[in-house]
C-alpha positions in Angstrom: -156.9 133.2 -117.9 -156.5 134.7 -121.4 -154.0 137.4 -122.5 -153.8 140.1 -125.7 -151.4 140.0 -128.2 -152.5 143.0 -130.5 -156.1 142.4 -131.0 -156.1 138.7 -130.3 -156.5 137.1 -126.8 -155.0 133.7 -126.2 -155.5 130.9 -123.5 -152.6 131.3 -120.9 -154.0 129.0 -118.3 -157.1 127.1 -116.8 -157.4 127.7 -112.9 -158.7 125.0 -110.8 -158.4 124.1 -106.8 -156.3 121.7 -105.9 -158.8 120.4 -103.4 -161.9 120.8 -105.8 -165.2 118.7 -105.7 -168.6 118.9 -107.3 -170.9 121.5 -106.4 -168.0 123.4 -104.8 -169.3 126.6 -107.6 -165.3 127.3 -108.0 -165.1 130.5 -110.2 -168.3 132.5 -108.7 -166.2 135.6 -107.8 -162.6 136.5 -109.5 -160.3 139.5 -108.6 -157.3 140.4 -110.2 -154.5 142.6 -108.9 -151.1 142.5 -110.9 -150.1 138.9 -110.6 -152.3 137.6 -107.9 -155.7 136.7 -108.9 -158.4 135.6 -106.2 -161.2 133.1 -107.0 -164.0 132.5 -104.7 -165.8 128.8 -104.3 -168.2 129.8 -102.4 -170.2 126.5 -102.5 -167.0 124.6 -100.4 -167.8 122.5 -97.8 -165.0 122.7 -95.1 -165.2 119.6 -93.0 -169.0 118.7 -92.4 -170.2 122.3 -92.7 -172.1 122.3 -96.3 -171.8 125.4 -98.1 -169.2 127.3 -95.8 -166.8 128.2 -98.8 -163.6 129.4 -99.7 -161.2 131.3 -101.7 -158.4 130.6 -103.5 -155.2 132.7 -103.9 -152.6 132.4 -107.4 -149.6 134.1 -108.3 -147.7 134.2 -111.1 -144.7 133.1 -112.6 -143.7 134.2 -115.4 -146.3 132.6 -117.9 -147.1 130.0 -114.8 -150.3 130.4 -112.6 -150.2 128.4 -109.5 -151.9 127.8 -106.4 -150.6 129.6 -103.5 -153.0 129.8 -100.5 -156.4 128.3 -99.9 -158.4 131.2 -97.5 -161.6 130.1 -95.2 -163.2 132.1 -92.2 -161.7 131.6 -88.6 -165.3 131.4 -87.7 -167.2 129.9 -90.9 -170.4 128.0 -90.4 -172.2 125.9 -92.8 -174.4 128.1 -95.7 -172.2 131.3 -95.3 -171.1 130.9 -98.7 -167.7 132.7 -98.1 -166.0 133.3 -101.6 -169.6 134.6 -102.8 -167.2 137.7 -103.6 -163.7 138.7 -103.5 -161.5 141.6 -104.6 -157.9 141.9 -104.1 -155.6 145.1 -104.4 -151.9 144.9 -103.8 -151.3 142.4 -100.5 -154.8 142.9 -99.1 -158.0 140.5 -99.8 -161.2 141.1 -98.9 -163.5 138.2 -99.0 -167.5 138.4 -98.4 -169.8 135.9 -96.9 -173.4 136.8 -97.7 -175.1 134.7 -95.4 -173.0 134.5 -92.7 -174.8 134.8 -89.3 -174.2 137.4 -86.4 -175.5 136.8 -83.2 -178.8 135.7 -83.8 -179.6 137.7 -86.9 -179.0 134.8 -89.8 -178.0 135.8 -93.2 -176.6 139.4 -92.4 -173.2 138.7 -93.9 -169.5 140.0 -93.0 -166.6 140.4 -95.1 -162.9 139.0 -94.1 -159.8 141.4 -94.8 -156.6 139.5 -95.0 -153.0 140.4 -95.7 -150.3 138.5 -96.8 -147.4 137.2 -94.5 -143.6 137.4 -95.5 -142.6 135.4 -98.3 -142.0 131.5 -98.1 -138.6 130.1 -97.6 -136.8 127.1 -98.8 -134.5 124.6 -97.2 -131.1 123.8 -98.6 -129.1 121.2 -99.5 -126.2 119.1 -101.3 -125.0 115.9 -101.5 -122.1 115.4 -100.7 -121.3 119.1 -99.7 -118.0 118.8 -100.7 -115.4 117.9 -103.2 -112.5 116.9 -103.9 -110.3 115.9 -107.3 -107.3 116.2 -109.3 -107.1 119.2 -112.0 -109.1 117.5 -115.0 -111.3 116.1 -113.2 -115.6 115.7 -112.9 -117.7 115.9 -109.9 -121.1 115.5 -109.1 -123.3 117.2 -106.4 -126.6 117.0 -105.9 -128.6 120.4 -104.5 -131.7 120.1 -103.1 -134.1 122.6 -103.0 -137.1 122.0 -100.6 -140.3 124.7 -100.9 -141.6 126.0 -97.8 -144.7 128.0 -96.8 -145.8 128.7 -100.3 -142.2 130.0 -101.9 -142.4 129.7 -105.6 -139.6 132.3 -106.8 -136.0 131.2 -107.5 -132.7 130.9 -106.1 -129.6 132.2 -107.1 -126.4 130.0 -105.6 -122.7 130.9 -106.1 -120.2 128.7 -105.7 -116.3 129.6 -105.5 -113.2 127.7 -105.1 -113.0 126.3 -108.7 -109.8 126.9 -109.7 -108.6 126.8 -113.4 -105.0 128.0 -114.5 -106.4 129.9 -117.1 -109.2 131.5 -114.0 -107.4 131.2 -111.1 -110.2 133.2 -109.1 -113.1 131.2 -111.6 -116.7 131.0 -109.9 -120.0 129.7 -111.1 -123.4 131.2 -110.7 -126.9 128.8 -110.9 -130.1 130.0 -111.2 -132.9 127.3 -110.0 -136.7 128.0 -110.3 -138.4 125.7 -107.6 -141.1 125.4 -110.4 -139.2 124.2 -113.1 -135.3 123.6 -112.1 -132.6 124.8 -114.5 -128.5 125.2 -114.3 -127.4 128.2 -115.7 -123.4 128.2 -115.4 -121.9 131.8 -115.6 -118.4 130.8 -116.2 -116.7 127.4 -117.6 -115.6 125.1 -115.3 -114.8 121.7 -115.2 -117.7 120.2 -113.0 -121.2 119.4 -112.5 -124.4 120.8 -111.0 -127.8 118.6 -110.9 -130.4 120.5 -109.1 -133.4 118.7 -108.1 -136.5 120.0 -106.4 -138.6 118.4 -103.9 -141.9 119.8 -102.8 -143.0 119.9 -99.4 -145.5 117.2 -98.6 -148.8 118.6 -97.1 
């Protein structure tokens, strides 16, 4: 993936599946539409079916590419080289499979539309989930964030009841990218915030 500044185009990432073997021809078709970009592989062999392919789905972050879906025909057979091409536009992705067999004429082909599904959620939480201390005091909690169903964006918590004489209505704002967790405190305030992020296992 390379990107212009002026007249010069720089490196911003290198693609690659996460589930990527030899032969798998990774890179044959690429379609780009905002920040999603498609890539077929259409030499992928899904279970014992040789040449069956796939595509692979990445959206952006910021200056971040990652993996977000891994696409394959509901009724892929070995040799259809699905991923052979690919083109996406908006939430729609269209994937061809040149050799894909209908009824009993081999090779004809098909192409798959698909369209993306709400956005991925997260689960929640903090250890403990409460506390309690004299004015002057430090605390820590722990917040957990756990991905789900492909989220990747950030979270924005608020937390209120931290009560200063000087802010006697004083509140604190965090924002925490699942990709790279940060603490961003709006307002001082004598306390602590660790976020820590743990991806779902698949």
């Amino acid at each position: 993936m390379f990107v212009p500044n002026g007249t010069t185009w720089s490196q911003q990432a290198e693609l690659t599946a996460s589930d990527g073997a030899a032969n798998d021809y990774f890179g044959y078709s690429v379609s780009v539409s905002a920040s999603t970009i498609v890539v077929g592989a259409d030499g992928f062999p899904v279970g014992s079916s040789s040449l069956q392919g796939a595509a692979y789905v990445f959206s952006q972050s910021g200056t971040t590419w990652s993996q977000q879906a891994e696409l394959t025909a509901s009724d892929g057979a070995a040799n259809d080289e699905f991923g052979y091409s690919v083109s996406v536009s908006d939430s729609t992705i269209i994937v061809g499979a040149s050799n894909h067999a209908v009824g009993s004429n081999s090779d004809q082909g098909a192409a798959y539309v698909f369209s993306q599904t709400a956005a991925g959620s997260y689960a929640l939480s903090a250890s403990p989930n409460s506390l309690s201390m004299a004015e002057g005091g430090q605390g820590t909690s722990t917040i957990t964030i756990t991905p789900q169903d492909g989220f990747s964006g950030s979270v924005l918590l608020a937390a209120s009841g931290l009560v200063s004489p000087s802010r006697p209505h004083n509140s604190a704002r965090w924002r925490i990218r699942s990709s790279s967790p940060t603490v961003q405190p709006a307002a001082r305030s004598r306390y602590r915030c660790r976020a820590l992020v743990r991806r779902k296992r698949r």
